[in-house]
Z-matrix of the N, CA and C atoms (Angstrom, degrees):
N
C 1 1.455
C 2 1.527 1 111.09
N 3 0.952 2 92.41 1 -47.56
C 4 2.066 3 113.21 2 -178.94
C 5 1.754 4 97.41 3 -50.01
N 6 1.321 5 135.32 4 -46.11
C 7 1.474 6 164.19 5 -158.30
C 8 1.414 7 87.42 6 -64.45
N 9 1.678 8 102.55 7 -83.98
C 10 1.141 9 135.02 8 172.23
C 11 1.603 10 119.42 9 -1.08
N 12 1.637 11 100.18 10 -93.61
C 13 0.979 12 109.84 11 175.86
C 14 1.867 13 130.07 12 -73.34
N 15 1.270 14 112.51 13 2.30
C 16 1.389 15 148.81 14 155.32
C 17 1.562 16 95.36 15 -41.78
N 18 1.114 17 110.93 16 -80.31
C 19 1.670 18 135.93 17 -166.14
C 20 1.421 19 88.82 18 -52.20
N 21 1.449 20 124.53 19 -68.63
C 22 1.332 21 130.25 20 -166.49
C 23 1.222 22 107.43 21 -58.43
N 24 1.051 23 145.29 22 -48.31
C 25 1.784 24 134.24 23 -178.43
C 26 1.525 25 102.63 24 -66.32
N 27 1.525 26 112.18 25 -51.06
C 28 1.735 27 108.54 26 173.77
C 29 1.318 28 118.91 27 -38.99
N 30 1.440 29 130.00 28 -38.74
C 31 1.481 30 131.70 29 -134.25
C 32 0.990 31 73.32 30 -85.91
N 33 1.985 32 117.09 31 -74.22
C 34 1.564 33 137.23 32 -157.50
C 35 1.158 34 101.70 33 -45.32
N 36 1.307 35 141.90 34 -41.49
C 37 1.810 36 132.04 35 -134.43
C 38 2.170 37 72.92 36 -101.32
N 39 1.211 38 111.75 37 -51.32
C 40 1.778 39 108.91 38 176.91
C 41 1.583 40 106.17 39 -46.12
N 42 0.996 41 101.90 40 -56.81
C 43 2.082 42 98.17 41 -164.24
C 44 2.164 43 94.50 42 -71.21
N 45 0.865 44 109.82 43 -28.93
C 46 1.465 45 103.52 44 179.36
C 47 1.408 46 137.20 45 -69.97
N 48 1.617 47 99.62 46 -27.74
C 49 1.332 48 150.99 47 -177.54
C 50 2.135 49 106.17 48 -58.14
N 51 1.136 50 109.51 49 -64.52
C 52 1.853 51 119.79 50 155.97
C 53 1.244 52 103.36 51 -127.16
N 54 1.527 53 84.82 52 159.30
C 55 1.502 54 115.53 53 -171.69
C 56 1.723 55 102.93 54 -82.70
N 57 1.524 56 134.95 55 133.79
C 58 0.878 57 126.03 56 158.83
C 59 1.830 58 141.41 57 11.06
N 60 0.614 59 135.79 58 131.43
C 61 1.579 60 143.01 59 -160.13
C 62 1.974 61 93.07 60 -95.34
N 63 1.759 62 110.76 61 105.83
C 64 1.678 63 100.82 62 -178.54
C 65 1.526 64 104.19 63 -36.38
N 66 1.520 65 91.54 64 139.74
C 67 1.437 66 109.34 65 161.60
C 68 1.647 67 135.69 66 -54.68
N 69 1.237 68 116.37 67 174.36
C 70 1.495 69 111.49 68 -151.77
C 71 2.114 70 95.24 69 -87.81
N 72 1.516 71 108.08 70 22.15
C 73 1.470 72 111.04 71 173.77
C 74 1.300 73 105.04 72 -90.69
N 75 1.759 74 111.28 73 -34.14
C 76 1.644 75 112.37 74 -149.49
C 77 1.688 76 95.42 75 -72.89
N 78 1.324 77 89.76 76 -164.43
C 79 1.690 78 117.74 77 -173.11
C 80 1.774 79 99.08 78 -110.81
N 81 1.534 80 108.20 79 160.15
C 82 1.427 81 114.06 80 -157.29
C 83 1.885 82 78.30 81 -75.46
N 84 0.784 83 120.48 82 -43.04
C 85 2.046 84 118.16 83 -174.81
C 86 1.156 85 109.47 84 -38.31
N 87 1.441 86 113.37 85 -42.63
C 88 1.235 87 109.62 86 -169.02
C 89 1.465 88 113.33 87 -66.57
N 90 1.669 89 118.23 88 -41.08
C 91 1.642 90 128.11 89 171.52
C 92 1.276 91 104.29 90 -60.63
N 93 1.086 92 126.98 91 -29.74
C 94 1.572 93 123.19 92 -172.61
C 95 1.734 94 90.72 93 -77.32
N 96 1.060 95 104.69 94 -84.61
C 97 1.798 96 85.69 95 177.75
C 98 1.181 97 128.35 96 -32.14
N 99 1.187 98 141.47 97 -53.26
C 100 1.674 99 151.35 98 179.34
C 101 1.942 100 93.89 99 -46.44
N 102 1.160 101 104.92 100 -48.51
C 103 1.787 102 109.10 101 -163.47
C 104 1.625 103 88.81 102 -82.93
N 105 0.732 104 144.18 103 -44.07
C 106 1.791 105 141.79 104 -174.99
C 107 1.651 106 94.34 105 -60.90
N 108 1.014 107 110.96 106 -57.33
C 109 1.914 108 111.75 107 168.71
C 110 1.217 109 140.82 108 -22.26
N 111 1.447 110 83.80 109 -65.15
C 112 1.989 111 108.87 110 -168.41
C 113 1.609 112 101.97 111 -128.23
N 114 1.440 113 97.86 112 28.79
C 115 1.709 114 94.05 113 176.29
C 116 1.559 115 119.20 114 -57.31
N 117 1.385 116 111.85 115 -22.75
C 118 1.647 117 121.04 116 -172.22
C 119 1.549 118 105.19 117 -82.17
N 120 1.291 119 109.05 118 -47.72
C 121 1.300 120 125.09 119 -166.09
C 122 1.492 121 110.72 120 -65.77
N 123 1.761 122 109.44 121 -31.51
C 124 1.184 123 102.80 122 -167.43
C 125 1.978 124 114.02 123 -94.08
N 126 1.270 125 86.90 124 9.08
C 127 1.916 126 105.35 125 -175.14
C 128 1.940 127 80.27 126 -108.77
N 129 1.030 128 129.09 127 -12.46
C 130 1.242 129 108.15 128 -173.22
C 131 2.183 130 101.19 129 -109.74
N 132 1.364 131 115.44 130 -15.27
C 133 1.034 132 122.02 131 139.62
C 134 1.437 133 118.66 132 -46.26
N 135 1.164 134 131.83 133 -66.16
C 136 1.265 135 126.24 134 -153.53
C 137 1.289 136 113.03 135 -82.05
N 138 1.711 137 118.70 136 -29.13
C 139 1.790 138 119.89 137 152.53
C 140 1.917 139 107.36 138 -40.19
N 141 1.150 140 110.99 139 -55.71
C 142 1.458 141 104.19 140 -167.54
C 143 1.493 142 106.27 141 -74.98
N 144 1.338 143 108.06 142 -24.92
C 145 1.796 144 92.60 143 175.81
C 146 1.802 145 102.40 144 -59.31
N 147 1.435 146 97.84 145 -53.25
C 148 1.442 147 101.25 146 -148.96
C 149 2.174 148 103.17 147 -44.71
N 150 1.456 149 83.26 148 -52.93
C 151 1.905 150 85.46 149 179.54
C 152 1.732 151 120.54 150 -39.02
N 153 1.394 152 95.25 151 -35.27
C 154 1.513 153 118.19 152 -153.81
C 155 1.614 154 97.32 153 -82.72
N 156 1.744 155 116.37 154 -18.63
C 157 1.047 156 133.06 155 164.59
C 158 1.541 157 120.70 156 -51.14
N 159 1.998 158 96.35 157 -78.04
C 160 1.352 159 92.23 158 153.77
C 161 1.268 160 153.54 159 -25.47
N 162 1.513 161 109.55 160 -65.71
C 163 1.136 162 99.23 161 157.79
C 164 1.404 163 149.55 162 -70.47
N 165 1.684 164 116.67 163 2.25
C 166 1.053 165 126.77 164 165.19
C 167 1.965 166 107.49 165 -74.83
N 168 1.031 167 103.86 166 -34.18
C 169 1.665 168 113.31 167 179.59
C 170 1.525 169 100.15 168 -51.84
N 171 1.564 170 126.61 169 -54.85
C 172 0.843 171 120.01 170 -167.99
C 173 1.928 172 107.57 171 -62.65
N 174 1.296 173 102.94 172 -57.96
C 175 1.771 174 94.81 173 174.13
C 176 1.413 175 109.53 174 -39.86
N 177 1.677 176 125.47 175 -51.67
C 178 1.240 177 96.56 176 170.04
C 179 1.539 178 140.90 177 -55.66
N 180 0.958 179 102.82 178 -39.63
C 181 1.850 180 108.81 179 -178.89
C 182 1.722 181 112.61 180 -69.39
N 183 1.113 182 112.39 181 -9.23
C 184 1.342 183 126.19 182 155.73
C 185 1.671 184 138.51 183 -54.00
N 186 1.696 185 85.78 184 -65.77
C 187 1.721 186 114.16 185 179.27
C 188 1.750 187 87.02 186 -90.05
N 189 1.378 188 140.97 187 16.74
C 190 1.545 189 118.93 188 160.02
C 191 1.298 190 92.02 189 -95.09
N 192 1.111 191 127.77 190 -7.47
C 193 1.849 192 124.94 191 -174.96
C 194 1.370 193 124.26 192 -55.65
N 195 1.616 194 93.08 193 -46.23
C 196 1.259 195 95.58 194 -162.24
C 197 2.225 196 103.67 195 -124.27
N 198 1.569 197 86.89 196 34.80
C 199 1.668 198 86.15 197 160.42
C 200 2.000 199 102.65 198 -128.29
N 201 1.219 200 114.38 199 -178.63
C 202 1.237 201 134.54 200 -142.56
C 203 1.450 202 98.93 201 -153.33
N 204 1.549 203 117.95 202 146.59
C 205 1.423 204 138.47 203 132.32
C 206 1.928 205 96.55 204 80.40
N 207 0.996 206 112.57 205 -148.03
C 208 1.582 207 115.06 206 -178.11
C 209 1.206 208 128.38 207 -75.16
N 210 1.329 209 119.14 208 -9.11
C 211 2.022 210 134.71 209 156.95
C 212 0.719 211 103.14 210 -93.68
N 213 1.773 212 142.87 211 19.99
C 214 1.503 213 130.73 212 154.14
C 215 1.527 214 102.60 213 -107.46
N 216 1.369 215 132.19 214 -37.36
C 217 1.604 216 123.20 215 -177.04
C 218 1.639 217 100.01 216 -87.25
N 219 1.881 218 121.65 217 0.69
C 220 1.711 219 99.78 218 161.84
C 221 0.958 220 89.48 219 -79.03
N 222 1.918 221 144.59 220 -56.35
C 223 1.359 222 124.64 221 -149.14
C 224 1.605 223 105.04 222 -66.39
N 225 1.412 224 125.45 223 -23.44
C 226 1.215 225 108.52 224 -166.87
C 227 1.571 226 96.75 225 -83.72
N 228 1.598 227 144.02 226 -14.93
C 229 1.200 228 120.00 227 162.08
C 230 0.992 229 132.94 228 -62.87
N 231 1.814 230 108.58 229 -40.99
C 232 1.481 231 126.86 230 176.47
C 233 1.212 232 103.57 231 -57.23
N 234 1.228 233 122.77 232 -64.09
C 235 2.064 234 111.72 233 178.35
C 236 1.321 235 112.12 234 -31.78
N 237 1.449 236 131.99 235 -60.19
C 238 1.207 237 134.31 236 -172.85
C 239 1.295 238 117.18 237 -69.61
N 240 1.164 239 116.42 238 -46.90
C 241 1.912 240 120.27 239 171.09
C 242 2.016 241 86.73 240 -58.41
N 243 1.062 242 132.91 241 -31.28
C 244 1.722 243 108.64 242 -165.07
C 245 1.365 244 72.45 243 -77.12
N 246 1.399 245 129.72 244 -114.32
C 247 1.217 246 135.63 245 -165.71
C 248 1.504 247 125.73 246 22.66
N 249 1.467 248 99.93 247 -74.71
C 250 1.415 249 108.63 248 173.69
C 251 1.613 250 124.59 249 -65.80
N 252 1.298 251 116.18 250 -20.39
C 253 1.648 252 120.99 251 172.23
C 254 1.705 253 96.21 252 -73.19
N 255 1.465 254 125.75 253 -58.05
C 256 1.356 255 116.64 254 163.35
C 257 1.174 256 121.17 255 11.24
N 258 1.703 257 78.11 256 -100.24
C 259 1.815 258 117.68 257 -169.08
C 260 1.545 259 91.02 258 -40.87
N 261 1.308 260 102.08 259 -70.98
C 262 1.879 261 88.09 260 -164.06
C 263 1.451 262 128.41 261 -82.62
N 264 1.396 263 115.90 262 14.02
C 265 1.624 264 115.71 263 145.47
C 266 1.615 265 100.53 264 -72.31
N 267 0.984 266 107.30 265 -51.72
C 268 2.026 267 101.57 266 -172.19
C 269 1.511 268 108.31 267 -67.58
N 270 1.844 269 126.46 268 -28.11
C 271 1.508 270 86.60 269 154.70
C 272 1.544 271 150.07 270 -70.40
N 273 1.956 272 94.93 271 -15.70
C 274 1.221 273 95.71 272 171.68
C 275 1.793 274 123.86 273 -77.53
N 276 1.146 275 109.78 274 -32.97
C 277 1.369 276 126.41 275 -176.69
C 278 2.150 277 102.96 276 -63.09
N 279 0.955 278 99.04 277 -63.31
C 280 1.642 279 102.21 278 164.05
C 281 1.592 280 126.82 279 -31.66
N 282 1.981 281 83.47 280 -53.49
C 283 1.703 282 93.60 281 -150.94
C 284 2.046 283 90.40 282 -74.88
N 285 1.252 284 114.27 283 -11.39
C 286 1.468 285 125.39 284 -168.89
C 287 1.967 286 91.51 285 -49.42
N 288 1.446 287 93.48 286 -53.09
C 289 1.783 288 118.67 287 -161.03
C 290 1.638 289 136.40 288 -56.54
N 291 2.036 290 90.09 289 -5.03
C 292 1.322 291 99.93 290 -148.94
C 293 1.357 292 90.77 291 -117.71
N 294 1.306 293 130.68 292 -2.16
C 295 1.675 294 113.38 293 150.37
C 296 1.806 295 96.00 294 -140.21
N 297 1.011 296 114.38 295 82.97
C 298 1.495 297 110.23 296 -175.59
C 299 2.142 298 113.85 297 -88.21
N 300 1.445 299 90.80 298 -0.78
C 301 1.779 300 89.74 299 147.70
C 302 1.085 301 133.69 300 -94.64
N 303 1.420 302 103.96 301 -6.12
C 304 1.891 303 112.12 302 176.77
C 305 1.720 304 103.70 303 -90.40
N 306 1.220 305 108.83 304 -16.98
C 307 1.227 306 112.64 305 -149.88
C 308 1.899 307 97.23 306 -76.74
N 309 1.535 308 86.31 307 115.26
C 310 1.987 309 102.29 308 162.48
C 311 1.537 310 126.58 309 -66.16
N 312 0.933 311 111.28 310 142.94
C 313 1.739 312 122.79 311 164.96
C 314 1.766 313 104.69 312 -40.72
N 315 0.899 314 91.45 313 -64.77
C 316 1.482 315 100.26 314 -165.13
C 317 1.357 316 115.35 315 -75.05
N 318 1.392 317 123.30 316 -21.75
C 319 1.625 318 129.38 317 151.18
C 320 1.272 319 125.65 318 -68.67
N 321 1.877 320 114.38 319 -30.02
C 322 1.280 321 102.41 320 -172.91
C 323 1.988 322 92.79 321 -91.59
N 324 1.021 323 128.55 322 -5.41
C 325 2.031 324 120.45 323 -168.22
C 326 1.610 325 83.33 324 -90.27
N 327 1.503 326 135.12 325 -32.59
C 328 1.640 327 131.14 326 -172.90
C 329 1.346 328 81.61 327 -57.92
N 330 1.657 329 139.20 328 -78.06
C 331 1.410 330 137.79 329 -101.32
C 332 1.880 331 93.69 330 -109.51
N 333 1.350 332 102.23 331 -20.52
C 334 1.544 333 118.36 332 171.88
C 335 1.093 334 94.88 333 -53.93
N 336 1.428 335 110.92 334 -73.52
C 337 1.754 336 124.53 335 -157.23
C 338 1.621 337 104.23 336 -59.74
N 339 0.778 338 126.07 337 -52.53
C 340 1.631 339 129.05 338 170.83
C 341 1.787 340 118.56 339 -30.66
N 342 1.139 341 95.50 340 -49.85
C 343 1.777 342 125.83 341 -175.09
C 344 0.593 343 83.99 342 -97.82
N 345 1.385 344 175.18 343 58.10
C 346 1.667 345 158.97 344 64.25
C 347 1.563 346 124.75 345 -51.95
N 348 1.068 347 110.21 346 -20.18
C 349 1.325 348 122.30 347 -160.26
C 350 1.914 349 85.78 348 -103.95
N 351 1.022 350 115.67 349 -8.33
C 352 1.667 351 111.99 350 177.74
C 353 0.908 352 115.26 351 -66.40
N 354 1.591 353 135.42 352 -43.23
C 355 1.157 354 156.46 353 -123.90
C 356 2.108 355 84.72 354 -114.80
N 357 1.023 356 140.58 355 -70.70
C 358 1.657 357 149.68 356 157.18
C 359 1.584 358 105.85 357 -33.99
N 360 0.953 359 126.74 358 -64.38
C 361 1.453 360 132.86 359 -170.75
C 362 1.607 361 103.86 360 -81.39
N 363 0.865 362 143.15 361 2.42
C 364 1.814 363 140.31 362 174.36
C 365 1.491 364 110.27 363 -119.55
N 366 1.905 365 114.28 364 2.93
C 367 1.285 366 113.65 365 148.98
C 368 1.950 367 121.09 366 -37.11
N 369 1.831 368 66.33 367 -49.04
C 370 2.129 369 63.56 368 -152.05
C 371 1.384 370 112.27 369 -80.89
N 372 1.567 371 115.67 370 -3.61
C 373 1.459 372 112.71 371 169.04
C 374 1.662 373 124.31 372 -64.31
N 375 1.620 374 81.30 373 -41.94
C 376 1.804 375 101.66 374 166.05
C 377 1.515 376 126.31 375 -45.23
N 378 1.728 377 100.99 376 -47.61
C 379 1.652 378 111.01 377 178.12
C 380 1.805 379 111.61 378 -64.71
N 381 2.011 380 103.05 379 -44.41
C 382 1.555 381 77.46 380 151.60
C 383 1.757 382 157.94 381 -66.93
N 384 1.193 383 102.39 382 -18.23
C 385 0.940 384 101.76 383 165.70
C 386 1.756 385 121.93 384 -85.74
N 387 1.242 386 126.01 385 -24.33
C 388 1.799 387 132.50 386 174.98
C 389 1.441 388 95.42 387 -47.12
N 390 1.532 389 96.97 388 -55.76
C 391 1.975 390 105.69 389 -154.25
C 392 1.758 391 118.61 390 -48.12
N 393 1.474 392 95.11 391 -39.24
C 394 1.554 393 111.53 392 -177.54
C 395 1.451 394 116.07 393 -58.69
N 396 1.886 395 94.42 394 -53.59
C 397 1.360 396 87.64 395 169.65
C 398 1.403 397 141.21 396 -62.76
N 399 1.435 398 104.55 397 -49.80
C 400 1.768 399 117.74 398 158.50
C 401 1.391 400 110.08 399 -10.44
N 402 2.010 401 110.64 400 -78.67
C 403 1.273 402 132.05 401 -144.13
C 404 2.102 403 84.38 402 -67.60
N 405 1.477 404 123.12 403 -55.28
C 406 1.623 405 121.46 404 163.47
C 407 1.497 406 116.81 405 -28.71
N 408 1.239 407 106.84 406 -44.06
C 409 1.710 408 97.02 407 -156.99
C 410 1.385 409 90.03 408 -79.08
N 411 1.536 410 114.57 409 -29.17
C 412 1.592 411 109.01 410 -159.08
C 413 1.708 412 101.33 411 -67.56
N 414 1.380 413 119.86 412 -31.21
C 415 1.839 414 138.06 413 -166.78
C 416 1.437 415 84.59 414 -80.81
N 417 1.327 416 139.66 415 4.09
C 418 1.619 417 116.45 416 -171.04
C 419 1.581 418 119.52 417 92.59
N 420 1.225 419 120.06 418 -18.76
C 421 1.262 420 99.50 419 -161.34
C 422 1.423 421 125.97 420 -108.78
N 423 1.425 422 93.03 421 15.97
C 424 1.976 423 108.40 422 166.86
C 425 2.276 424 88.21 423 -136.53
N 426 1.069 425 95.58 424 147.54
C 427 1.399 426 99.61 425 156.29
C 428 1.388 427 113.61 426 -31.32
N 429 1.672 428 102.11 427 145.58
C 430 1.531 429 109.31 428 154.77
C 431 1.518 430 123.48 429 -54.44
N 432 1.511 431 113.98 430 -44.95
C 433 1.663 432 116.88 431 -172.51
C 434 1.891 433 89.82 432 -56.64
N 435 1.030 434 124.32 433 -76.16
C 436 1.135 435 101.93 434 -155.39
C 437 1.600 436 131.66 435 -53.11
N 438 1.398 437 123.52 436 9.32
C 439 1.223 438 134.61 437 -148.55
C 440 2.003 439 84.67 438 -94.55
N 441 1.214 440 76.85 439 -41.12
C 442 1.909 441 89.37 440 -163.51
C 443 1.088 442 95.39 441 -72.32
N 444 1.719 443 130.20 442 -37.69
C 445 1.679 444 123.51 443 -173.79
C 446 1.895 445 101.53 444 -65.58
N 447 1.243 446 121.75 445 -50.21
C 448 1.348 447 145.69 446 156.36
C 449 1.341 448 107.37 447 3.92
N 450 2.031 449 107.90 448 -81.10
C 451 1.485 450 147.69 449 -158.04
C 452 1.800 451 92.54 450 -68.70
N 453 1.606 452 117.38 451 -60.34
C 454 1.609 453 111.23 452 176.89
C 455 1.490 454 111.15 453 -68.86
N 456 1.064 455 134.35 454 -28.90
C 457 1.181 456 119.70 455 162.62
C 458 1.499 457 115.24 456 -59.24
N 459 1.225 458 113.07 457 -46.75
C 460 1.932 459 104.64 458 -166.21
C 461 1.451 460 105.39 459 -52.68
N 462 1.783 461 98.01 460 -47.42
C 463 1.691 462 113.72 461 -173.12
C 464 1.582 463 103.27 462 -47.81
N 465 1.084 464 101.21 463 -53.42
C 466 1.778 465 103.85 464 -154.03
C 467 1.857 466 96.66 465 -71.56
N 468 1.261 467 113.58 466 -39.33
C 469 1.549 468 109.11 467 163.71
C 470 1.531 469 115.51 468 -29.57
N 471 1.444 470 82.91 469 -73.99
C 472 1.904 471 114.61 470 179.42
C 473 1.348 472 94.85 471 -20.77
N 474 1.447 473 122.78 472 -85.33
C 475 1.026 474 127.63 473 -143.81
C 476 1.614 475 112.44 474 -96.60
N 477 1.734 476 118.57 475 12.07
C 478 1.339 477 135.95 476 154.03
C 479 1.651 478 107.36 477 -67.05
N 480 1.030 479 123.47 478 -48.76
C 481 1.556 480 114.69 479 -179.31
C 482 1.359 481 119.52 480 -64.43
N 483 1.196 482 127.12 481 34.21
C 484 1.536 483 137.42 482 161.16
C 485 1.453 484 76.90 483 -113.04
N 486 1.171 485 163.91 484 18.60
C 487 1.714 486 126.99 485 123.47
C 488 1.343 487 111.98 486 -68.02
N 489 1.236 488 141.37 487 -0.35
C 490 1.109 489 130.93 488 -159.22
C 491 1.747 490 98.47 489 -77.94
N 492 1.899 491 103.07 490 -41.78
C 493 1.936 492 107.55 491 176.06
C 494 1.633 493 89.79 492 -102.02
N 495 1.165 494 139.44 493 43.39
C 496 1.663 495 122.65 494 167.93
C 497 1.267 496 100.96 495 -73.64
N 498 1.250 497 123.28 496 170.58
C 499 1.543 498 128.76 497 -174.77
C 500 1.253 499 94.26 498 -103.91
N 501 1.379 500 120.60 499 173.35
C 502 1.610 501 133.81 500 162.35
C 503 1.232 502 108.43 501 -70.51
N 504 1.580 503 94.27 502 157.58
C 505 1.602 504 114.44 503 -156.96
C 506 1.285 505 120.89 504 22.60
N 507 1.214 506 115.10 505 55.34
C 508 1.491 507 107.13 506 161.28
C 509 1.699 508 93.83 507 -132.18
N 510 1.938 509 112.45 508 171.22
C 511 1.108 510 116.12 509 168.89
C 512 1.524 511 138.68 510 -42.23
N 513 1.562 512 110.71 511 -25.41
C 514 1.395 513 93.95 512 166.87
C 515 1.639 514 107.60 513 -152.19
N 516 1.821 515 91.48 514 71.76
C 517 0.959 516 115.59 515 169.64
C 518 1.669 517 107.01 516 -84.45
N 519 1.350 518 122.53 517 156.39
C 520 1.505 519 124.25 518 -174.16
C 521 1.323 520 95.64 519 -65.09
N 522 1.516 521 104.14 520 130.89
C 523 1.640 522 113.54 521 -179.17
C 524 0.987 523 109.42 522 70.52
N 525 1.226 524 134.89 523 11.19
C 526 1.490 525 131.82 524 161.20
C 527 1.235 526 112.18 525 -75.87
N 528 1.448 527 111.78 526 177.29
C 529 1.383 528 141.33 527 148.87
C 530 1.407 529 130.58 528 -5.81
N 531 1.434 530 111.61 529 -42.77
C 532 1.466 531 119.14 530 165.56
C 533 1.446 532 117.53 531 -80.60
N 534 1.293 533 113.96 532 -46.85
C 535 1.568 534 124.02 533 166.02
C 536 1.699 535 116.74 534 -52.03
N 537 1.434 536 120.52 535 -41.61
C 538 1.339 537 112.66 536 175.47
C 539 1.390 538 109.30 537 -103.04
N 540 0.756 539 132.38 538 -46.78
C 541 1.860 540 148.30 539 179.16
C 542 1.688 541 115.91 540 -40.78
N 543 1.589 542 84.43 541 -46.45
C 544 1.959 543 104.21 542 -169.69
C 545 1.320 544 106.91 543 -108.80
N 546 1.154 545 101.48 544 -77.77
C 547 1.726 546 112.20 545 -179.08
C 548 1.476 547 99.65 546 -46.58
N 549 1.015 548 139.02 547 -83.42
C 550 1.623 549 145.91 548 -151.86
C 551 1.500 550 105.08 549 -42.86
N 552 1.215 551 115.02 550 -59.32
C 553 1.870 552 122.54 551 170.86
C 554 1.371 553 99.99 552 -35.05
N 555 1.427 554 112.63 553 -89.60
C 556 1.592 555 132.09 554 152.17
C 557 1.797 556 121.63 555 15.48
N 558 1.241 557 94.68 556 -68.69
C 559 1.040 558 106.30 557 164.83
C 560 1.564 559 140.77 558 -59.41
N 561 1.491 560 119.74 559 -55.24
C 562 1.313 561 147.96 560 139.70
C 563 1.563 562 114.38 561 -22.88
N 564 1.534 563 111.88 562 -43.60
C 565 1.602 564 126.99 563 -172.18
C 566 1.027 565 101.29 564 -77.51
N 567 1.286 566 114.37 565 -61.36
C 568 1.655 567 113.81 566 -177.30
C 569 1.291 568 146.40 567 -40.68
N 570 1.902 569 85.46 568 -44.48
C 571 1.593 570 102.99 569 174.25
C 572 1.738 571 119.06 570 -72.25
N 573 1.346 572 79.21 571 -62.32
C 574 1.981 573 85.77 572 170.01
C 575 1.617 574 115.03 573 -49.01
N 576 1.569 575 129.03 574 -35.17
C 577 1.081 576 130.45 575 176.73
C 578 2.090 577 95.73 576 -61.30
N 579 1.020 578 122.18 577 -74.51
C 580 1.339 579 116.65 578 171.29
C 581 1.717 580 123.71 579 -26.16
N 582 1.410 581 99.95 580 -69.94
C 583 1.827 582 90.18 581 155.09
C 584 1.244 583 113.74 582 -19.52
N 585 1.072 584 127.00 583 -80.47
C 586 1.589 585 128.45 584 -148.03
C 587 1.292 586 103.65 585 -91.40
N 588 1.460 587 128.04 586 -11.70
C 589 1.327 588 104.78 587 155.58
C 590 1.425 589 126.06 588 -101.04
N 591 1.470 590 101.71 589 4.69
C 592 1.950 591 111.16 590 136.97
C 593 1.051 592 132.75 591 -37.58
N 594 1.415 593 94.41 592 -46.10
C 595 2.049 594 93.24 593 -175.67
C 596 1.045 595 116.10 594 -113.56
N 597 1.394 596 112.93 595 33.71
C 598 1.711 597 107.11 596 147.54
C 599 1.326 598 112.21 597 -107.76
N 600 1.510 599 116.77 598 167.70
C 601 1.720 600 112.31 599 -163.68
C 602 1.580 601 111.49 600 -67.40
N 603 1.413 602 116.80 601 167.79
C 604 1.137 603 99.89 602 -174.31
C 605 1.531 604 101.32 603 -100.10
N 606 1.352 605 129.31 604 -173.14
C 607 1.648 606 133.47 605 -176.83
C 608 1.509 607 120.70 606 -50.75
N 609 1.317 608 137.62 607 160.68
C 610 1.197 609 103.38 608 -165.12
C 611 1.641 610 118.43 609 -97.45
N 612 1.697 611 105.20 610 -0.70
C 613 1.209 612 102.17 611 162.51
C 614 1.349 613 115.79 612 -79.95
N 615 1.534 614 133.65 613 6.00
C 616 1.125 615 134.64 614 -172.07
C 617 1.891 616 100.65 615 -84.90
N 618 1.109 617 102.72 616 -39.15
C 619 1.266 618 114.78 617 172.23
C 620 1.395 619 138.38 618 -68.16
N 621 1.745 620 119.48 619 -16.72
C 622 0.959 621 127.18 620 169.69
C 623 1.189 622 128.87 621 -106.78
């Protein structure tokens, strides 16, 4: 739980920390300005992701405890595919920060667009990991409440990867609105909801 909600203050105090990265309408000037801005902030984002990482690792290696059979090696891919999409949106998003007077138009809309596409494409890592738990909670061996937090998450994943072709400036354009607005909360909820239904005991045939 302690893990848990670890992750959850990290994520929030990170996503609160800068304002959005212009959308995939603007002009590379505009990222070049945004990164000349929050150049500090956004190297000081990526310290709190990284911790917030950790301790999300630990919730994972937790909830692999207590699943079994072929919904335990998807969640254990999906953990690692989340992880690693992470890490390397935050090296690009970081590495943006660390000479932001050299930084070109046309280097920073490439490295934007790249790191945009994180947010669409880490749907479906997410759905592996929801599903496992779901199909667990449903066998007993996480709470019922979380089964249902689980099921709206997979859905709302599910049906997040139509940002992957959203158009610009609209709601679920890549890196839009649905990706940070919906998904990101979403995300944050889920995990910390798992924390804490980590640390209650598990069923009692789970135990024997």
């Amino acid at each position: 739980m302690i893990a848990g909600i670890g992750f959850a203050v990290l994520f929030t105090a990170a996503l609160l920390t800068v304002p959005t990265l212009p959308g995939i309408d603007k002009p590379g000037y505009d990222i070049v300005s945004h990164v000349n801005e929050h150049s500090g902030a956004m190297r000081m984002q990526a310290l709190l992701l990284t911790f917030g990482l950790l301790a999300l690792v630990v919730v994972l290696g937790y909830a692999r405890e207590r699943l079994t059979g072929p919904s335990g090696y998807v969640f254990t891919i999906g953990s690692a595919v989340v992880l690693v999409e992470m890490f390397i949106s935050t090296w690009f998003t970081a590495g943006l920060a660390l000479h932001p007077d050299q930084l070109g138009s046309a280097t920073a809309r490439t490295i934007t667009d790249i790191v945009t596409m994180f947010g669409p494409i880490l749907t479906v890592a997410d759905i592996m990991v929801a599903v496992p738990i779901l199909l667990a909670a449903n066998d007993g061996r996480f709470p019922r409440w979380i089964a249902i937090l689980a099921a709206v998450f997979a859905v709302e994943q599910l049906i997040e990867t139509i940002t992957i072709i959203g158009p610009p400036a609209s709601f679920i354009s890549p890196g839009g609105a649905m990706n940070f607005y919906l998904g990101g909360p979403l995300f944050i909820v889920f995990f910390l909801a798992l924390g804490i239904a980590l640390s209650m005991a598990p069923p009692a045939q789970d135990q024997e």
